[in-house]
N, C-alpha and C positions, 0 to 999 in steps of 0.2 A: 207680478209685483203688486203687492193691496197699497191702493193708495189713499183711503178713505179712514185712517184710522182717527185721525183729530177725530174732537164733537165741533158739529157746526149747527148752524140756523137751521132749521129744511125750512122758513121761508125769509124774504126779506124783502121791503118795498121796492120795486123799480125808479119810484120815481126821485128817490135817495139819489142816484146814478144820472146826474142830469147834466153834467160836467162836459163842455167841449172834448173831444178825444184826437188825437193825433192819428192817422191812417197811416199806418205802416210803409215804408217798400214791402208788398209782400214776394216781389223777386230776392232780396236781401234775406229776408226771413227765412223762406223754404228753400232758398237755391234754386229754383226752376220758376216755371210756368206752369198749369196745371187746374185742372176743373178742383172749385171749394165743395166740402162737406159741411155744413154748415152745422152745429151742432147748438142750439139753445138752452141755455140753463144747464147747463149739464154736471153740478153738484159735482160730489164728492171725486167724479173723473173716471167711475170705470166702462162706462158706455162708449165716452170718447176716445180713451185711450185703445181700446178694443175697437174701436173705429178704424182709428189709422195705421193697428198691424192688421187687418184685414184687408185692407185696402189701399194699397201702397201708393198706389194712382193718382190717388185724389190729395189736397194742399185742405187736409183736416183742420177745420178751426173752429176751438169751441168759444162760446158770449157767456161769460157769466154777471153776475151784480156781488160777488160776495170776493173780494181783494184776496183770503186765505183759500178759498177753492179753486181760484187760478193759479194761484201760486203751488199747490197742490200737484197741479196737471202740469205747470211748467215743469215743475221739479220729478216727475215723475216723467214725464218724455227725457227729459235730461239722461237720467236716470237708466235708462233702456236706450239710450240714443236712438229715439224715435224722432227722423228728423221733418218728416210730414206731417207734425200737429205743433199746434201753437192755441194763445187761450188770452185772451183778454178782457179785460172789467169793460162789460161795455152796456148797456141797455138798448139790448135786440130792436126796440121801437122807436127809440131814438137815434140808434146810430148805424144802424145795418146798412142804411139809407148811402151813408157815406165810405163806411166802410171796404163795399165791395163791388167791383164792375158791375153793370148788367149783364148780364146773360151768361154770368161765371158760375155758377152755383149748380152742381149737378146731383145733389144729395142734399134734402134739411129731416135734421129730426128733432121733436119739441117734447123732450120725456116728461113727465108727472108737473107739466107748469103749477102755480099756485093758482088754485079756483077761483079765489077771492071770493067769497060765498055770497056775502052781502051786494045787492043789486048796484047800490050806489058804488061799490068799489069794481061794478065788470070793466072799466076803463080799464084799469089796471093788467087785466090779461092780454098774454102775450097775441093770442093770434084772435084778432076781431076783425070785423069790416074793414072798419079804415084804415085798418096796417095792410092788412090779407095783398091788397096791390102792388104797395112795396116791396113784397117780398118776393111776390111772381114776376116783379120784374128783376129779378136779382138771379133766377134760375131760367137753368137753360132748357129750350124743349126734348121734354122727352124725362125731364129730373122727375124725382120725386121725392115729397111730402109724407115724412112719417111720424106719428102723434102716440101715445100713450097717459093714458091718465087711469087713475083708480078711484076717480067722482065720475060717476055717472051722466049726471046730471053739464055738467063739463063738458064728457067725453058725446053728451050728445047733444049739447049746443053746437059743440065745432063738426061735429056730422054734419048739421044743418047747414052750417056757415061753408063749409066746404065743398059738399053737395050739390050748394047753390051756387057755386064757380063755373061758371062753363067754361072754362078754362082747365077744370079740374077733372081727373078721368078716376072715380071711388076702386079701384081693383081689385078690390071684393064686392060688387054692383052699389048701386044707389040706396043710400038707408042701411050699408051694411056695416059693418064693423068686423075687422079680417077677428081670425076664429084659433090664431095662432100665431107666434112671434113673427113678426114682420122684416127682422132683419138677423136673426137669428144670434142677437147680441142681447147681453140684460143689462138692467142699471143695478145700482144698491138697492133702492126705492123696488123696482120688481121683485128680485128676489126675495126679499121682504113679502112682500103679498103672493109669492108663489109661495113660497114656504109657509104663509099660516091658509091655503086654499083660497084668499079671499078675489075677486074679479078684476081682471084687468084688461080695460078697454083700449084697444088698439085699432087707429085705420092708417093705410096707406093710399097717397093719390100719385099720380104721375100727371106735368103737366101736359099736358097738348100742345102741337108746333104748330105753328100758326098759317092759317091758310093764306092760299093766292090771292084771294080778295085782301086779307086784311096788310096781307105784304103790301100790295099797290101802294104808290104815294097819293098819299089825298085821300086813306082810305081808314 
């Protein structure tokens, strides 16, 4: 089922979305219990949707900042009675925080974020330093971190930023960038760039389970 066919924004400020949120029952919501997919920005809905009939396992839930692209992916899980995803107006850096247990999260992926080009607006991007912790305490060990952008320059700051995780395990070695679809799923946005030839930068990390030392209390 295409679910993308409105015009929408491809981008919009985050920090618009700044608004307390209500945290779901997410027992209510999916009917079960179940490790999160965590899906970020996930536009027009076909990444996500394709998410959770792939993976029936997992309590699919996409973040977006734009009220008609959730409402989109609502309507279109409805639609397919796809009852493992669900999608709410949320800002990722704001509210993930609350949003979701720790150590639920056994799947994120962060497709084509907004670069934000301008230096004074890199706050604005979604995976930096000072989120990057929040979110690793949000995933369980062993999860993994999957990214996709078509700025370079983006896709190789968050290398760096990633990289520099020790927490972080790069899957295609250190400084690499995987060399082909990482989950074997596309978005609108790829598609788009596969079809005019042009580059699309993809890494995948898996987090690390934490050692015996750091297990200790008082450690």
């Amino acid at each position: 089922m295409r679910v993308h066919q409105r015009r929408h924004r491809m981008h919009a400020n985050p920090f618009a979305v700044r608004h307390e949120i209500e945290v779901p029952d997410w027992g209510s919501v999916y009917g079960r219990s179940a490790p999160f997919a965590l899906d970020i920005g996930f536009g027009p809905g076909m990444f996500v949707l394709e998410l959770a009939r792939q993976h029936s396992t997992w309590n699919v839930l996409g973040v977006e900042i734009r009220q008609h692209l959730v409402d989109m992916v609502l309507e279109g899980a409805a639609a397919e009675g796809l009852r493992n995803v669900h999608a709410v107006l949320a800002n990722a850096n704001l509210h993930v925080e609350r949003l979701l247990p720790e150590g639920s999260v056994a799947f994120v992926s962060v497709n084509f974020p907004d670069p934000w080009f301008k230096h004074r607006h890199h706050k604005r991007r979604v995976l930096t330093a000072a989120w990057l912790p929040v979110l690793l305490g949000k995933m369980q060990p062993e999860a993994e971190l999957h990214f996709m952008s078509d700025y370079e320059p983006l896709a190789r700051y968050t290398l760096t930023l990633l990289d520099r995780e020790a927490r972080l395990v790069n899957l295609d070695g250190p400084g690499n960038f995987a060399t082909e679809s990482t989950t074997g799923i596309t978005s609108e946005r790829e598609q788009t760039h596969l079809r005019r030839a042009e580059p699309v930068y993809r890494l995948r990390y898996r987090l690390r389970p934490p050692t015996l030392v750091e297990m200790m209390p008082g450690c």
